[in-house]
C-alpha positions as CSV (number, residue, x, y, z in Angstrom):
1,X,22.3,66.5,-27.5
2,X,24.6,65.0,-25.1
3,X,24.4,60.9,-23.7
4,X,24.8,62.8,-20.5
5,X,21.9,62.5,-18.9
6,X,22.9,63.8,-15.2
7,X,24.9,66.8,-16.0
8,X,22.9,68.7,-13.3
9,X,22.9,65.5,-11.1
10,X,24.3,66.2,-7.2
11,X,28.0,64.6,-7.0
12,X,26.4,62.2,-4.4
13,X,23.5,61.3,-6.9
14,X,26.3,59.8,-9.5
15,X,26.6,56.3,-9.9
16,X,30.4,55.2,-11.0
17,X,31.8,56.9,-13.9
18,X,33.8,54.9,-16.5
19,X,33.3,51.3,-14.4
20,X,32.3,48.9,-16.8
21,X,33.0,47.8,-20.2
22,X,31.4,46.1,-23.1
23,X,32.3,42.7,-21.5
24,X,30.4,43.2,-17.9
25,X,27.5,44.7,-19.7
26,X,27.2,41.7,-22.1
27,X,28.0,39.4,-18.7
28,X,25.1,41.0,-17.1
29,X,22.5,41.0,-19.8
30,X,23.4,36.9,-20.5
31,X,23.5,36.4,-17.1
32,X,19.9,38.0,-16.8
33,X,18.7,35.5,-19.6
34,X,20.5,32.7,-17.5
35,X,21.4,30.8,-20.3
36,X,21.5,26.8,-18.6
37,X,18.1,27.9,-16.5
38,X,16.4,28.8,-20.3
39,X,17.8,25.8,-22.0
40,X,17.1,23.2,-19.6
41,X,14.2,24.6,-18.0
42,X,12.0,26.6,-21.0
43,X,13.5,24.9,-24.3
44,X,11.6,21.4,-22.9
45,X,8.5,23.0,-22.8
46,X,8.6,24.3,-25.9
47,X,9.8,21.3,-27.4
48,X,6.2,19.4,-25.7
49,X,3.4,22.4,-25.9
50,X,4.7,23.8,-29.1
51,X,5.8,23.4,-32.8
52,X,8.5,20.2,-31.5
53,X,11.5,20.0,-33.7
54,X,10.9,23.8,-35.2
55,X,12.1,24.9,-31.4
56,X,15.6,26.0,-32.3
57,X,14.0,28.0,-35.3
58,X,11.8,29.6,-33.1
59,X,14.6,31.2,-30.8
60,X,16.2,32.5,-34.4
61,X,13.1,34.3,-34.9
62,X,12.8,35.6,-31.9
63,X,16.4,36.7,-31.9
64,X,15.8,38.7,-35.5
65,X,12.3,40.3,-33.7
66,X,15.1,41.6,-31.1
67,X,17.8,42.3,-33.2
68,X,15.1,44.5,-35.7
69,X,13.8,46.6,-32.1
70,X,17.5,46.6,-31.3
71,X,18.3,48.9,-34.4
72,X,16.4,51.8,-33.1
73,X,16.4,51.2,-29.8
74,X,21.1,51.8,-30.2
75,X,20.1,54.0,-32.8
76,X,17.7,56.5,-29.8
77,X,21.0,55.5,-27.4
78,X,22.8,58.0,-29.0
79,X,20.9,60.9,-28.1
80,X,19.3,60.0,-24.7
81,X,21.3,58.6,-21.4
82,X,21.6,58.0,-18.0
83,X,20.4,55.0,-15.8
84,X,17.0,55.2,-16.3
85,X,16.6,52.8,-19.9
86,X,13.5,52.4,-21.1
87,X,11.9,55.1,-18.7
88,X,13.8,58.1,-20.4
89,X,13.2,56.7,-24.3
90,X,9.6,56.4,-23.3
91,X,9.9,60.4,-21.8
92,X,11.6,61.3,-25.2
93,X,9.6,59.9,-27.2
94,X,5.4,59.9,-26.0
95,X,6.2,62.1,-23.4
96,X,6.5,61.8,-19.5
97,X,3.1,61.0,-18.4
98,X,3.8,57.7,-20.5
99,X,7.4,57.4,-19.1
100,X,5.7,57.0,-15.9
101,X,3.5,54.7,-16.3
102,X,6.0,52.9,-18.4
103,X,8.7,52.8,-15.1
104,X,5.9,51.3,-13.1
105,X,5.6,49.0,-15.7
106,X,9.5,48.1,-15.9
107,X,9.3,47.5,-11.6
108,X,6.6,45.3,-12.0
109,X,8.1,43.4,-14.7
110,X,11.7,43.0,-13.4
111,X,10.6,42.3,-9.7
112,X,8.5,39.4,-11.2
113,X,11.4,38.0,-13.3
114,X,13.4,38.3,-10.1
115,X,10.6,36.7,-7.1
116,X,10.1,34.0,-9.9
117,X,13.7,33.4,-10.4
118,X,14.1,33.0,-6.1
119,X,11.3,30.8,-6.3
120,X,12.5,28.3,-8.4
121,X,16.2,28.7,-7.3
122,X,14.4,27.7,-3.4
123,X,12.5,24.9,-5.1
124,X,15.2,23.5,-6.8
125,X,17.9,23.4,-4.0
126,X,15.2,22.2,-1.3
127,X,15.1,19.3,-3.8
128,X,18.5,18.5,-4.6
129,X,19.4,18.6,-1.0
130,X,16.9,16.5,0.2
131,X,18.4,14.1,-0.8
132,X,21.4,14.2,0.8
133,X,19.9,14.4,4.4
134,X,19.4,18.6,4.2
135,X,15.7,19.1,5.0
136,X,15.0,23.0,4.5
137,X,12.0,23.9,3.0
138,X,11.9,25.6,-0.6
139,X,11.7,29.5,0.9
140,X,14.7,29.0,3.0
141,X,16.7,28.9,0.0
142,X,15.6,31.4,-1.6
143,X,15.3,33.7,1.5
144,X,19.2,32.8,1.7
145,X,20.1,33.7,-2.1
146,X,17.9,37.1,-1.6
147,X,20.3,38.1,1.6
148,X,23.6,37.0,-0.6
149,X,22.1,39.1,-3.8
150,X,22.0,41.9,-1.4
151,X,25.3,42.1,-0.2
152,X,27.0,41.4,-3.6
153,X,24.3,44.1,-5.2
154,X,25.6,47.0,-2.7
155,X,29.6,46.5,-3.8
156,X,30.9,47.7,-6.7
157,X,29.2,47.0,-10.1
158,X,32.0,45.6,-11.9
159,X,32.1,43.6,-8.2
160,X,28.6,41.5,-10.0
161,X,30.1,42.1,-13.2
162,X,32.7,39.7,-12.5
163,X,30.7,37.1,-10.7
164,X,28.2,37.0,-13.5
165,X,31.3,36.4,-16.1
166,X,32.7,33.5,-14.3
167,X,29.1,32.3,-13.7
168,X,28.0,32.8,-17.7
169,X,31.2,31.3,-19.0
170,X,31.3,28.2,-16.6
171,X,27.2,27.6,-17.8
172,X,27.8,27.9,-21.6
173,X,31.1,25.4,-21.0
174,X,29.2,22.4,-19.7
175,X,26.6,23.3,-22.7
176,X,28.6,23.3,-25.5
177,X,30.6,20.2,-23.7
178,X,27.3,18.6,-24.3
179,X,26.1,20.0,-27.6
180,X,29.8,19.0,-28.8
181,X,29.4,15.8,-27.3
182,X,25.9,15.3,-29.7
183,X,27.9,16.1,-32.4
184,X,30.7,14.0,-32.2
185,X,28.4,10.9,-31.6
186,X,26.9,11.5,-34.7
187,X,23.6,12.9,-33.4
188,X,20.8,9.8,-32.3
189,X,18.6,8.0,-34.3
190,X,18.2,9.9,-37.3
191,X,21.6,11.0,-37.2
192,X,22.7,15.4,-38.1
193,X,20.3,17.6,-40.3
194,X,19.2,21.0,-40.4
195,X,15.8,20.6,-41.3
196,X,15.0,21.8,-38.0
197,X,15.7,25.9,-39.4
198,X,13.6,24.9,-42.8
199,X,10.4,27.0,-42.7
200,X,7.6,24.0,-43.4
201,X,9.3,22.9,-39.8
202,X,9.5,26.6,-38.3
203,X,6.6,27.7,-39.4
204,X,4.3,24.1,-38.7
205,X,1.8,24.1,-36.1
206,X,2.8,25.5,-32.3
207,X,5.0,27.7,-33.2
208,X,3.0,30.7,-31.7
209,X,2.6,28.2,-28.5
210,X,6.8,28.1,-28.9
211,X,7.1,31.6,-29.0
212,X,5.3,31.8,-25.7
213,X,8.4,30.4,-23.9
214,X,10.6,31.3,-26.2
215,X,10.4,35.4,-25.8
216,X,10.2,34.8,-22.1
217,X,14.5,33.2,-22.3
218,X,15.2,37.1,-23.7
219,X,13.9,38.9,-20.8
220,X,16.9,41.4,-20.2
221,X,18.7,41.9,-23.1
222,X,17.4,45.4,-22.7
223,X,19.2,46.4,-19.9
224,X,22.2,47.2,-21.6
225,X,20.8,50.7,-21.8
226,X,20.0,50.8,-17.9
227,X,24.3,50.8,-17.3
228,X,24.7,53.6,-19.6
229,X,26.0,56.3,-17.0
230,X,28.5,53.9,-15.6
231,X,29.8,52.6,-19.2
232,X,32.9,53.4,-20.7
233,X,32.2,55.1,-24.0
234,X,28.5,54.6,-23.6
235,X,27.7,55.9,-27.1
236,X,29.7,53.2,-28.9
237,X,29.8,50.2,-25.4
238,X,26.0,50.6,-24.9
239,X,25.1,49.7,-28.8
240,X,27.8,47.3,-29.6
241,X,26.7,45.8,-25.9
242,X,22.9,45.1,-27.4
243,X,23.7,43.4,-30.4
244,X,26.5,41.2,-29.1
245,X,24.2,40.5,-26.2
246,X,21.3,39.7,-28.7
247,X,23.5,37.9,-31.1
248,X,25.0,35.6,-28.1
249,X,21.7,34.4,-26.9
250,X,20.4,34.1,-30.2
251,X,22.9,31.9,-31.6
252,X,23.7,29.8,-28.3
253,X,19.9,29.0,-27.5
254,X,19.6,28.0,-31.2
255,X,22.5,25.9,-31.4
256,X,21.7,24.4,-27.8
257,X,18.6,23.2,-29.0
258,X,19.3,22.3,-32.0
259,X,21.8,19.7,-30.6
260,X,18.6,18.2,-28.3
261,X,17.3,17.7,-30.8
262,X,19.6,16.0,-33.0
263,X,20.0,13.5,-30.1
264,X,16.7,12.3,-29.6
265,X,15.6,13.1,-33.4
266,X,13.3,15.3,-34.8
267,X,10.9,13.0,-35.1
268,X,10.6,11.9,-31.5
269,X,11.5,14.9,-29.7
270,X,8.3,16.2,-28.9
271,X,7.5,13.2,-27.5
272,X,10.5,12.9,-25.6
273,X,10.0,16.0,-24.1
274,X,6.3,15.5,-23.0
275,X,7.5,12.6,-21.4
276,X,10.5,13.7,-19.4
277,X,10.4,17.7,-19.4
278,X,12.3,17.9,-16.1
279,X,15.2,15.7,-17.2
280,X,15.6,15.8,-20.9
281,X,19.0,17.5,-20.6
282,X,20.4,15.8,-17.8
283,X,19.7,12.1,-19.4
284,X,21.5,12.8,-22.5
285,X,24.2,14.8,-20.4
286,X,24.6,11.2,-18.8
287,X,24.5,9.2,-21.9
288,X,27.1,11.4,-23.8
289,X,29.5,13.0,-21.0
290,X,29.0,10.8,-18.1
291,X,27.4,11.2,-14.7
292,X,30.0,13.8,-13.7
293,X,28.4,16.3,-16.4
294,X,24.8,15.4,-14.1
295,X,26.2,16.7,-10.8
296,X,28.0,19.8,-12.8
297,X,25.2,21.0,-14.1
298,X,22.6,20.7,-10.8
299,X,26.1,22.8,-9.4
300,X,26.0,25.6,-12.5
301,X,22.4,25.7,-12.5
302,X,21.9,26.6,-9.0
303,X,24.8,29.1,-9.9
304,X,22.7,30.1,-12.9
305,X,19.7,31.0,-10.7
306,X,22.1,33.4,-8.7
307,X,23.6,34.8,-11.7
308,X,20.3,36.1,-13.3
309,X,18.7,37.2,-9.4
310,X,22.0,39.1,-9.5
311,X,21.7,40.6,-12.7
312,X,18.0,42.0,-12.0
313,X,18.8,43.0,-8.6
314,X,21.0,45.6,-10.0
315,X,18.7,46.1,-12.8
316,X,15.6,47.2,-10.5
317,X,18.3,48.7,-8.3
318,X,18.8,51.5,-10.9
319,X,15.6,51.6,-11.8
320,X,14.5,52.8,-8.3
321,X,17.9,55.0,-8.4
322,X,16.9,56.9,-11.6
323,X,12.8,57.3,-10.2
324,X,14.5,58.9,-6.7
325,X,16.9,61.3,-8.5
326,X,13.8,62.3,-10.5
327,X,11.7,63.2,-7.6
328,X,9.1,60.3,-9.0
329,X,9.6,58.3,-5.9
330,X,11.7,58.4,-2.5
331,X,15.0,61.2,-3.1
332,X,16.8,59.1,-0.5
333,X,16.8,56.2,-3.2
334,X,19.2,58.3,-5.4
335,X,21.8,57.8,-2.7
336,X,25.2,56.2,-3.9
337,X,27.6,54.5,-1.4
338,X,30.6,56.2,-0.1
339,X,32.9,53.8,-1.3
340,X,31.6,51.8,-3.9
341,X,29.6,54.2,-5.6
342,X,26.4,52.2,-6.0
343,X,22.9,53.0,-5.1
344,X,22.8,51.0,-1.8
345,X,19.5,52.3,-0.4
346,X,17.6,51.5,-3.6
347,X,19.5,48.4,-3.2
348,X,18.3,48.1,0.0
349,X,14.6,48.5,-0.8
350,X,14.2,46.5,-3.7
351,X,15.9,44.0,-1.0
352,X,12.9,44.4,1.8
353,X,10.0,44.7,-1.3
354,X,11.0,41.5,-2.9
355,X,11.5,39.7,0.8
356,X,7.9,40.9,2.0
357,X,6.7,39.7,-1.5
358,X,8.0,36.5,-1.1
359,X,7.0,36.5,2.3
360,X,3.4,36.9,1.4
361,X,3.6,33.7,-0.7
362,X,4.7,31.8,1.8
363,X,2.5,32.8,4.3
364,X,-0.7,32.3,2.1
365,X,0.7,28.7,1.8
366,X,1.5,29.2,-1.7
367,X,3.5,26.2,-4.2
368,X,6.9,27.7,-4.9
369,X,7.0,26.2,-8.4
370,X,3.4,26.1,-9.5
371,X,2.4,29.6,-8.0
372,X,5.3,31.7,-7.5
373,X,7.5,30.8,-10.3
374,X,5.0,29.7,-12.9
375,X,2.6,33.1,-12.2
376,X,5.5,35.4,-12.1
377,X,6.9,34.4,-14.6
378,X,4.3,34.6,-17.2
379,X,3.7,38.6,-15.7
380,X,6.8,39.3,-16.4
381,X,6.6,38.4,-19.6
382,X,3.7,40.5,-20.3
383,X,5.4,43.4,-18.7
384,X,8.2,43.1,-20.8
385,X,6.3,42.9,-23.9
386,X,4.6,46.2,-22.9
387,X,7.3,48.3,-22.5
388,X,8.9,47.0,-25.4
389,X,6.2,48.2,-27.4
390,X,6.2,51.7,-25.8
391,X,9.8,52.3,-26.1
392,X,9.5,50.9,-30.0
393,X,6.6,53.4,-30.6
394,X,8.7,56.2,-28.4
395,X,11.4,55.5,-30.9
396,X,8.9,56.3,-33.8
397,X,7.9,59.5,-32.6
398,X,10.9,61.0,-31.3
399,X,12.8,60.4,-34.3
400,X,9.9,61.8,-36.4
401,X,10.4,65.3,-34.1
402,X,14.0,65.0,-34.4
403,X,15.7,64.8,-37.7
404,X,19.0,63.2,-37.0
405,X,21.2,63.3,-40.3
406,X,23.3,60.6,-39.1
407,X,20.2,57.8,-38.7
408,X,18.5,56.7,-42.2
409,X,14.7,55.6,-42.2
410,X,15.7,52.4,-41.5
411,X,16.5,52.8,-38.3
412,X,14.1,55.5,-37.3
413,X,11.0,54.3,-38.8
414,X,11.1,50.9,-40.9
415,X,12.6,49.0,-38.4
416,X,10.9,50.4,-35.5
417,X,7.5,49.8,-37.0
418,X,8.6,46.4,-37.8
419,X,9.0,46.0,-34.3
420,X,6.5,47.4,-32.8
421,X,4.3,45.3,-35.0
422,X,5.9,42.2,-33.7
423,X,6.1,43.0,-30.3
424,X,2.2,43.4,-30.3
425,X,1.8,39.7,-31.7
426,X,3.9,38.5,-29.0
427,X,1.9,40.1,-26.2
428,X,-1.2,38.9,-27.8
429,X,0.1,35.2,-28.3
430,X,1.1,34.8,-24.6
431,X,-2.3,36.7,-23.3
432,X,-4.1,33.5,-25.5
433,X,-1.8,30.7,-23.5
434,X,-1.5,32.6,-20.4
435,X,-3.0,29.1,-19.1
436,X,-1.0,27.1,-21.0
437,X,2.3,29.4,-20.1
438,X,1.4,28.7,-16.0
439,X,-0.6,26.0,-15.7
440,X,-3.0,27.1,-14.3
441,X,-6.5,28.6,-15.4
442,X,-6.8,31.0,-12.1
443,X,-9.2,33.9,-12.8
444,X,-6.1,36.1,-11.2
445,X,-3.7,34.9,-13.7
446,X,-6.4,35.1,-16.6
447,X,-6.7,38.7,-15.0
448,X,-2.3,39.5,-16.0
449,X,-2.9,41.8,-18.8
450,X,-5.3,44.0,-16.5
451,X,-3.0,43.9,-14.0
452,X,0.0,45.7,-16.5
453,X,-2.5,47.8,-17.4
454,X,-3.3,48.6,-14.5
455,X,0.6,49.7,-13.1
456,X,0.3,51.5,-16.4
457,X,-2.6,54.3,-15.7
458,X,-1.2,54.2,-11.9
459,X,1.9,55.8,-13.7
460,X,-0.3,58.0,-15.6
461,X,-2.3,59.0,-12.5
462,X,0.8,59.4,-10.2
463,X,2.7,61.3,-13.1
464,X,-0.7,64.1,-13.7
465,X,-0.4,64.5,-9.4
466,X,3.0,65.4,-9.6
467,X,2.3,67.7,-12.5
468,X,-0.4,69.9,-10.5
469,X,1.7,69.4,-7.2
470,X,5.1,70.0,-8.5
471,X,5.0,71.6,-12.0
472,X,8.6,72.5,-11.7
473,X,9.6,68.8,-11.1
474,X,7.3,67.5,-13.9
475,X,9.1,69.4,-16.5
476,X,12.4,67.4,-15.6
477,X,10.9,64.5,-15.6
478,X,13.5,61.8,-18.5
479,X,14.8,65.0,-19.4
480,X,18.5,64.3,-21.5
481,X,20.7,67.5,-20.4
482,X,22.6,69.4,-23.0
């Protein structure tokens, strides 16, 4: 079985052959996670609504939950391909009425991420320049970031690829700067220990509420699979891509908060964090670095916010590439530019969707942090979850059809079970603090997990028309050619 999945794919329905490398697709899976927007804007929370001082060993367990689904999930790359991720595994695995509803799934995940992402970037630039005599409300910004995003999204990809490098290694400088700063100083009060990784801290009370946010900074380590077609080498780029990807966030959010917490202490970080959630980076940034380090880091993290709309723009832009070329949605979408070999009009719908989205928000007078960020957020985390645990139960079943010599149980069952059985405590923790997780104890965003259910038997529903209208089309549907 070939990792080409477009074989029989129309020359103009190609995306780029042989673009990008294992560097731009770890650049654009990092980038995704935005790695200064998690650390100063999730890791506080965690720190105040959860287990305190066990924070950073709550991103190492997340990171092992993701490396564990990560072993089958490279293991499946192997034998299925294209752009289409998690939407093909699903199709190979529990079969194409699933895949469907799984793809729906996927849109309504990443388009969250990515309206919640605008949000917050428009919120936090109205805010910073305010101050400076720059009065534009909150949606103007991110109306602004959503046209750049567009034009950057319809070059080239290893155009984005490069603008997320420089943008991920410029936000992990300044962090380390600071980290390496704590470190030098001795740490604060209580000075430097580990005791923050030893399991009677882990493990103490809130670490399911730390968990909460904590998943949520991983949202898009998967995508490595969604570049496939236009990787170099995709059978060895797309794997080694995951777990460096994995590894990276893993270690950095760890270490990151690990520092924070050295500087305030264990003891008082909690506290510390209740106190001043919005600031607890930037005030020992001050203390240790200087005020220059301040302004830097308002400068990278507006940068940040671009970097990861970027990254899911071309995410949900290959997405709605792989569902036209299908026949699941709109053929034009499978159209590639000319010249830069993209997928410009799926580019340019996801464009128009997430403006009138936005749009609708603003016109129903809606908070751009409270409301648009907070609520989208927390869907998009459910969403994620979701599919995760399809494609880890799709990597069960297709691997128990398909002997492959060259995979051992672990990888095809032990592991995936592990992770499917993680994955479904996850999505059952943040359905419990769905309040907690937005603020806000709204009957709609009590109502999230009917809501991915719901895009779920829509996919169902729209995948049994196209069976009865278009049987020939149905069959094709995530079909790896040989």
């Amino acid at each position: 079985m070939s990792l080409d999945a477009t074989a029989h794919a129309p020359n103009g329905e190609r995306l780029s052959r042989n673009s990008i490398g294992l560097a731009h697709i770890v650049f654009f899976v990092v980038a995704a996670a935005a790695p200064l927007t998690a650390v100063v804007g999730a890791s506080p929370a965690a720190f105040a609504f959860g287990n305190g001082a066990g924070v950073p060993g709550a991103f190492v367990l997340a990171g092992l939950l993701y490396i564990i689904f990560s072993v089958g999930f490279t293991a499946m790359s192997h034998h299925v391909g294209g752009t289409g991720a998690f939407y093909v595994y699903i199709a190979q695995g529990l079969g194409r009425h699933l895949a469907v509803g799984g793809a729906l799934i996927s849109l309504l995940t990443y388009s969250s991420v990515q309206i919640a992402v605008y949000a917050l970037a428009g919120v936090f630039l109205s805010g910073m320049l305010e101050g400076h005599g720059v009065a534009v409300p909150w949606y103007g910004w991110s109306f602004a970031m959503l046209l750049l995003v567009h034009l950057c999204g319809q070059r080239n990809i290893s155009f984005s690829g490069k603008i997320l490098g420089v943008a991920m290694i410029l936000e992990f400088v300044v962090l380390l700067l600071l980290d390496v700063g704590i470190l030098f100083q001795g740490g604060g009060p209580q000075g430097l220990s580990l005791d923050n990784f030893s399991p009677s801290v882990v493990f103490g009370p809130g670490l399911g509420i730390a968990l909460v946010f904590v998943v949520g900074s991983f949202i898009g380590f998967e995508s490595t699979a969604i570049f496939g077609e236009e990787a170099r080498d995709p059978a060895v780029t797309i794997p080694r891509a995951t777990y460096v990807a994995v590894l990276l966030i893993t270690l950095f959010y760890a270490f990151s908060t690990w520092a924070i917490a050295q500087y305030y202490g264990s003891a008082q970080i909690q506290q510390e964090a209740m106190n001043n959630k919005e600031a607890l980076y930037f005030v020992a940034a001050e203390k240790v670095l200087g005020g220059w380090s301040v302004a830097l880091m308002n400068g990278l993290l507006v940068l940040s916010f671009f970097a990861c709309v970027l990254s899911f723009h071309n995410t949900l832009n290959r997405y709605f590439f792989a569902l036209g070329r299908e026949g699941v949605a709109w053929h034009k979408l499978a159209a590639v530019h000319p010249v830069h070999n993209s997928p410009h009009v799926a580019g340019t719908v996801q464009t128009l969707s997430a403006g009138a989205i936005l749009l609708a928000f603003v016109l129903g007078g809606a908070d751009g942090f409270a409301v648009v960020f907070s609520w989208m957020s927390a869907l998009a985390v459910l969403g994620i979850l979701a599919v995760q645990i399809m494609v880890s139960l799709a990597i069960i079943m297709y691997f128990q059809r398909n002997h492959r010599g060259e995979h051992g149980l672990l990888s095809t069952l032990v592991m995936p079970v592990l992770a499917t059985i993680g994955l479904i405590g996850a999505f059952f923790l943040v359905t419990d603090n769905l309040e907690l997780l937005t603020g806000s104890d709204s009957h709609i965003v009590q109502a999230f997990p009917v809501v991915v259910l719901a895009f779920g038997l829509g996919g169902l529903l729209l995948a049994r028309v196209i069976r009865l209208c278009k049987p020939d089309l149905y069959e094709n549907l995530g079909r790896v050619f040989d």
